[in-house]
N, C-alpha and C positions, 0 to 999 in steps of 0.2 A: 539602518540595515545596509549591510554591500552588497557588492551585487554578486559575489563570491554567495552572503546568504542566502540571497533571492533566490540566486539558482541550485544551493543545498536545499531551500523549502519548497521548490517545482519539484527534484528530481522526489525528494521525499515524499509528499504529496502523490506523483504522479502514477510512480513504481506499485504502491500494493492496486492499482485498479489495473496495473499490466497482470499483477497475481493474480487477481482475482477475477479478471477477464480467459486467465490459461487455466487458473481452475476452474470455472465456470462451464470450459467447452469439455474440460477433460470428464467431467463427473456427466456431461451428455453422453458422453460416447455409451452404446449398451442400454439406454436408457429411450422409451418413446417416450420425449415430452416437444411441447410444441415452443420449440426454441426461439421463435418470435416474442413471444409472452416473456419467458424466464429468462433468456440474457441478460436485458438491462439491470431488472431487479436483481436475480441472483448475483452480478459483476459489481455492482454498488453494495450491497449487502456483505459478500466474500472480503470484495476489496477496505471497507470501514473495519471489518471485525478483523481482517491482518495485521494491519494498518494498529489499531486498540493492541491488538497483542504482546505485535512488535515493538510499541512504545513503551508498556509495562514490563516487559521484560526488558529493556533496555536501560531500565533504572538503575538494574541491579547490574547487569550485563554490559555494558554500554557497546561492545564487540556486536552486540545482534544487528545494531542501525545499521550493519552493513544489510541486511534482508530489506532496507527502503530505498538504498540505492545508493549512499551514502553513511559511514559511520558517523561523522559528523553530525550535530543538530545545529541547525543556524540561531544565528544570535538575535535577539530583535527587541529594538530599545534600546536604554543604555546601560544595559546588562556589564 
């Protein structure tokens, strides 16, 4: 792997838990829950099922990987 991929599979990796941390505070707003409890979980939870989405759809799409931070998917092995 280069390190061109290394850092396509951080920014990839890293991007849906920024989503799902922004939506995580957004679906707070209007809402009383005790946001100590539900951050962590909710932000890992949001951010996996984007993350799953945007990969299945990028099958077909391959333009959506732009939603992980990169259209790009890195190479790894000797692909």
């Amino acid at each position: 792997m280069t390190l061109s991929d290394y850092g396509t599979s951080i920014v990839r990796t890293v991007v849906p838990f920024i989503v799902g941390t922004a939506l995580t505070v957004a679906a707070k707003w209007g809402f009383d829950i005790d946001a100590e409890a539900l951050t962590p979980i909710a932000t890992i939870v949001v951010g996996a099922v984007y993350y799953a989405a945007v990969r299945k759809i990028e099958e077909s799409k391959p333009e959506v990987g732009k939603l992980l931070g990169k259209a790009v998917q890195p190479v790894y092995g000797d692909k």
